[in-house]
TORDO-927950 format. One record per residue (C-alpha): x, y, z. Coordinates in steps of 0.001 Angstrom, whole numbers. Layout:
// TORDO-927950
R	X	Y	Z
...
END
This chain:
// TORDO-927950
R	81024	181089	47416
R	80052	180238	50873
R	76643	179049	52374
R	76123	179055	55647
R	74176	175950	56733
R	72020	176878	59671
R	70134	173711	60632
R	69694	170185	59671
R	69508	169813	55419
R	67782	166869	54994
R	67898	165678	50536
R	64895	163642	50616
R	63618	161072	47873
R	63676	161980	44317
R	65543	165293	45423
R	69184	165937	44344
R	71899	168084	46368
R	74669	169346	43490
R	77422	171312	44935
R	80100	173378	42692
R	83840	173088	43062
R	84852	175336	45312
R	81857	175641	47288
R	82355	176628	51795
R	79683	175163	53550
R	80053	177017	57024
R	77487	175263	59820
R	76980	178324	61894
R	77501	178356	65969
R	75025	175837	67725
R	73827	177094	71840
R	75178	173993	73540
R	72813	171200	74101
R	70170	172426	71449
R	69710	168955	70028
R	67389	170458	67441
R	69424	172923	66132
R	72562	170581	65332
R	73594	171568	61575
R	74066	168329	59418
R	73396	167458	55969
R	71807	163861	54975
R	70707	162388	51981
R	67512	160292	52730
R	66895	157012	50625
R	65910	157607	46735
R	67671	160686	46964
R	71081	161874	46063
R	74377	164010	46506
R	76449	165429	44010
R	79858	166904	45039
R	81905	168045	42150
R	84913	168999	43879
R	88302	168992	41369
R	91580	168348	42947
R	92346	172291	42981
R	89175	173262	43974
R	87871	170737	46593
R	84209	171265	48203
R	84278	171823	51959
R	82334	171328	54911
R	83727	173331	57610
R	81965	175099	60372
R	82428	178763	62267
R	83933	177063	65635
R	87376	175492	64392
R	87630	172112	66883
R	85908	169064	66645
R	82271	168032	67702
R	81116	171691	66127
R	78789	170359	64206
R	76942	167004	62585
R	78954	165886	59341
R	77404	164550	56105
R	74974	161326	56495
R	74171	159211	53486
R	71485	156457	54115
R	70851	154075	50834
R	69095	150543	50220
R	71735	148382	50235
R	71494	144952	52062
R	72644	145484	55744
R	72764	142955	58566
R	70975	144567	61361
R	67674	143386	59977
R	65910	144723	56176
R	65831	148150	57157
R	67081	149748	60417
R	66921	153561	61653
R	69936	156043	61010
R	72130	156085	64745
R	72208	160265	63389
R	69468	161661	61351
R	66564	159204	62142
R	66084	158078	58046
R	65602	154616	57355
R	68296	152866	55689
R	69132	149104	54227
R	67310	146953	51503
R	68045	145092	48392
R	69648	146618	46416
R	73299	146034	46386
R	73764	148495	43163
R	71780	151612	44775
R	72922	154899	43816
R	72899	157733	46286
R	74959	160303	43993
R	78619	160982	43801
R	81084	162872	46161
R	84660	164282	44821
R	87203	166101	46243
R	85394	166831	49581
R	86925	168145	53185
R	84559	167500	55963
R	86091	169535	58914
R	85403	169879	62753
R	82183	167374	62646
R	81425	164895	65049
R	78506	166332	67240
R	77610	163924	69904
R	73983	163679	71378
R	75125	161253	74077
R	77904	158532	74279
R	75700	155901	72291
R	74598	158885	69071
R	77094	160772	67983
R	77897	161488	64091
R	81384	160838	62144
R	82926	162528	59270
R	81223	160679	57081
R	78425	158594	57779
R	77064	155674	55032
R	74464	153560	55836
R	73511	151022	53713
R	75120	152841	51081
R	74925	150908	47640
R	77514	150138	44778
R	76349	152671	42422
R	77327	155701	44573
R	80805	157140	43882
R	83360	158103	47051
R	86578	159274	45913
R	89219	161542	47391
R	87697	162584	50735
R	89257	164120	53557
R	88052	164369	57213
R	89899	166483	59509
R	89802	166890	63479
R	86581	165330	63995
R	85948	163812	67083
R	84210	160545	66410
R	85352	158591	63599
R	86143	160071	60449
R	84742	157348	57762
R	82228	154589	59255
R	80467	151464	57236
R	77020	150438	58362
R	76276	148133	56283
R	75703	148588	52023
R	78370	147516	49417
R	79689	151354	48309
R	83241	151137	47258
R	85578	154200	48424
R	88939	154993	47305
R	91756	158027	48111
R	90109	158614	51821
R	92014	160734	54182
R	91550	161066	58035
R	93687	163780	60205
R	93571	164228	63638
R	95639	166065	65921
R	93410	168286	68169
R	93327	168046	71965
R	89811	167112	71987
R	89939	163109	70976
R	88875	161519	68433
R	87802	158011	68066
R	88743	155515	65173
R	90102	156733	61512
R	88565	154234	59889
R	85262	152276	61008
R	82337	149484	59459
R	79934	147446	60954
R	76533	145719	60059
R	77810	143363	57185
R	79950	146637	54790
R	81400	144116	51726
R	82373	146633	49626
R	86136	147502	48249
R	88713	150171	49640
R	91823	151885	47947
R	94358	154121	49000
R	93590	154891	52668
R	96073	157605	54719
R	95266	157932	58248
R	97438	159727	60911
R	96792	160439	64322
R	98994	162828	66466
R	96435	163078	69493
R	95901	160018	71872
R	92287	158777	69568
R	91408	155253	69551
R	92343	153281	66435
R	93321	153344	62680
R	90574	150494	62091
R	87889	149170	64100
R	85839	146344	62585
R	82648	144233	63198
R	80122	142427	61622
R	77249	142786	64237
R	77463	143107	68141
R	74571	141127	68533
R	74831	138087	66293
R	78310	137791	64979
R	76975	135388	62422
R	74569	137597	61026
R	74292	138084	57006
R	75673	139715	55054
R	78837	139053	56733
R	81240	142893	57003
R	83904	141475	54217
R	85626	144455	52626
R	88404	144299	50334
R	91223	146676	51068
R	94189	147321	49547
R	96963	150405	49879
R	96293	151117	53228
R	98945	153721	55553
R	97734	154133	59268
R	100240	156774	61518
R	99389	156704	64977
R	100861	158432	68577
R	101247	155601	70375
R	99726	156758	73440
R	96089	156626	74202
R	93723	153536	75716
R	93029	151882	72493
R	95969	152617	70721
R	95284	149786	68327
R	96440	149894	64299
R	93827	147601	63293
R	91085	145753	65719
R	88923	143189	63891
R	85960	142194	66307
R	82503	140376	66188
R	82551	138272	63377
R	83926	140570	60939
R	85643	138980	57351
R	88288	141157	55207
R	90897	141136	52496
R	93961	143336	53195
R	96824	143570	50888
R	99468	146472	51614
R	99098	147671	54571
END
């Protein structure tokens, strides 16, 4: 059925979110400018996420107003090694994130559409699709779809989560900003990427390691492979790929 999320859902530690196949999750209308009545969902550290979407019945996050920046998106914060210091503060959300433990597990997510997310506080806060922070190698990501948001659909801070069959589509009026996006020392691997872009967004992939210390450790170093950006060709950063700030990476077939 469908559940209407009304407000911030917050999975805190030793709690577990399961959602069925098939499963609407409808973030109701927001008054603009109510920062504390943004709808999200995040999964704190210690807790996790279970999305058991099949290919014919996929879970999905939508929301009642159909264009991006409706509402938050779905934030996962783990304890994964990150390069912004041993533990850092969510940019969305406010949980702390980052650690030592390259293997942490914050659940699994299948067969998920994350629609019209992308909420922005202010220029500098604003959330993506879907949001990992520190995210560790024992969480699963596989076959996930973000469409029309308006920041960027999939973003890295950080962790070592591997995610495969991701799927970012944007063609609203109301911009977007990059498909794909990591920062803060990501080194995990990535399979079968599609991104396409009719609308004048920003890029396919932006990359860093860390804005402030380019040499900072762990160094972002993902391995990707199977990769298909589609963009407009129009727009200010109309870029396929931009790999910035001391950012490492392995791409084969792109």
């Amino acid at each position: 059925g469908t559940y209407k999320l009304t407000g911030k859902l917050i999975v805190n530690a030793n709690a577990k979110l399961t959602i069925k196949a098939g499963v609407r999750i409808l973030a109701t209308e927001a008054a603009e400018g109510d920062f504390a009545a943004v709808r999200y969902i995040a999964v704190a550290q210690n807790g996790e996420i279970d999305v058991q979407g099949t290919s014919t019945s996929p879970v999905v996050m939508t929301s009642e107003t159909k264009k991006p920046a409706a509402w938050g998106g779905l934030v996962i914060c783990g304890k994964a090694p990150i390069n912004k210091g041993t533990t850092a503060t969510a940019e969305v959300s406010e949980l702390t994130y980052g650690g030592s433990d390259a293997n942490d597990n914050s659940g699994s997510i299948k067969y998920l559409r994350i629609e019209y997310s992308g909420y922005s506080y202010n220029a500098d806060k604003e959330f993506n699709g879907l949001s990992m922070f520190g995210v560790g190698k024992g969480t699963t990501i596989d076959y996930v779809q973000v469409h029309e948001g308006s920041d960027d659909g999939f973003e890295w801070f950080g962790g070592t989560v591997d995610a495969k069959h991701l799927v970012v589509t944007n063609a609203a009026a109301e911009v977007g900003d990059d498909l794909f996006d990591w920062t803060e020392g990501w080194v995990g691997n990535g399979e079968n990427w599609y991104g396409k872009r009719t609308n004048g967004g920003n890029r396919g992939i932006e990359a860093d390691n860390n804005s402030n210390n380019e040499a900072a450790t762990p160094i972002s170093n993902p391995t990707l492979k199977n990769i298909t950006l589609i963009g407009n060709n129009g727009g200010g950063e109309n870029h396929a790929l931009k790999l910035r700030v001391g950012t490492k990476g392995s791409f084969d077939n792109v």
